[in-house]
N, C-alpha and C positions, 0 to 999 in steps of 0.2 A: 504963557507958562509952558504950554505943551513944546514950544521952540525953544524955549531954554534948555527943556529936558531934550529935544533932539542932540542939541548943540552939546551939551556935558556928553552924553553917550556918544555923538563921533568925537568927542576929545577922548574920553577913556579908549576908545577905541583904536586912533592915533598914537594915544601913548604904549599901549598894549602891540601893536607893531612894530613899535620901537624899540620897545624892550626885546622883540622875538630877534630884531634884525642886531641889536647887540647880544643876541646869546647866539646866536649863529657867527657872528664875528667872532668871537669868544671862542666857540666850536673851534673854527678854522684856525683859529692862532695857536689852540693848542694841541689839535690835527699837523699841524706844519712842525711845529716845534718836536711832537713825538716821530713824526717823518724824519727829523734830521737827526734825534739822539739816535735811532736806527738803524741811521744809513752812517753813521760814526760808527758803532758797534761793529755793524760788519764789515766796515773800509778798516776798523783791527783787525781784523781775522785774513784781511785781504792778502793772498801769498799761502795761506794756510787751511787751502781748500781739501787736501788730499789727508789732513792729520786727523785721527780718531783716539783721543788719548782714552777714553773709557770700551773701545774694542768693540762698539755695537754695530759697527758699518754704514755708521749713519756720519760724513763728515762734522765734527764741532758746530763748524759756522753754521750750515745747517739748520742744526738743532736750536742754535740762539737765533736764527733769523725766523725759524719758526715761532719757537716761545715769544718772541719780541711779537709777532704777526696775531697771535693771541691774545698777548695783556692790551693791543690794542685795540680788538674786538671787544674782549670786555669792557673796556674805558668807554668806546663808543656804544656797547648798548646800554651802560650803566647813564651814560648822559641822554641819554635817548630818552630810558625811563624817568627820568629825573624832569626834562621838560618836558614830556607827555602828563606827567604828574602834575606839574605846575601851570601848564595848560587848562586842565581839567578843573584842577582849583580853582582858577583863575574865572574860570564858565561857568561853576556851581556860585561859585561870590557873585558874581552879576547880576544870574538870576534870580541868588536871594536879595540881592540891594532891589533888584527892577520889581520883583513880589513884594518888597517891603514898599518901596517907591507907589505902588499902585493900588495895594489898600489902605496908602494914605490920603490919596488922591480918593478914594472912593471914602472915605469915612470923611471927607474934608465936604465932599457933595451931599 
């Protein structure tokens, strides 16, 4: 019984890797994709380094290459928190399935 119970908990455990290594996949596809809408945005501006249509001395492209360098900072710490989150859940459920697991086992003795 106690081998069944190892063998479930490294299955949960194998699936729960696998999950992490397709949110990390997941990650990087839409890391890449936000790299390239990006590097579009500024390859328009390309030629148009020296223009400042609002007169703050800061070239255009610039300012959107910055902004852009931003909404991607947040994107990445918003998915950060979101799988540290889901992490977390994910380790508090265990351990109550494994506490509920073990004083069944103890009220079964």
């Amino acid at each position: 019984m106690q081998l069944q119970q190892m063998q479930n908990e490294a299955k949960e455990q194998e699936l729960m890797l696998k999950e992490a290594e397709m949110d990390l996949q997941r990650y990087k596809i839409d890391a890449d994709n936000q790299t390239k809408i990006a590097v579009a945005e500024i390859s328009t501006y390309r030629g148009t380094e020296d223009k400042d249509i609002n007169m703050n001395d800061i070239p255009d492209p610039m300012e959107i290459a910055k902004d852009a360098t931003q909404q991607r900072k947040i994107d990445s710490e918003a998915y950060t928190k979101r799988y540290e989150a889901r992490q977390k859940k994910e380790i508090e459920d265990k351990k109550i399935s494994l506490a509920k697991e073990q004083m069944k086992h103890e009220s079964e003795l």
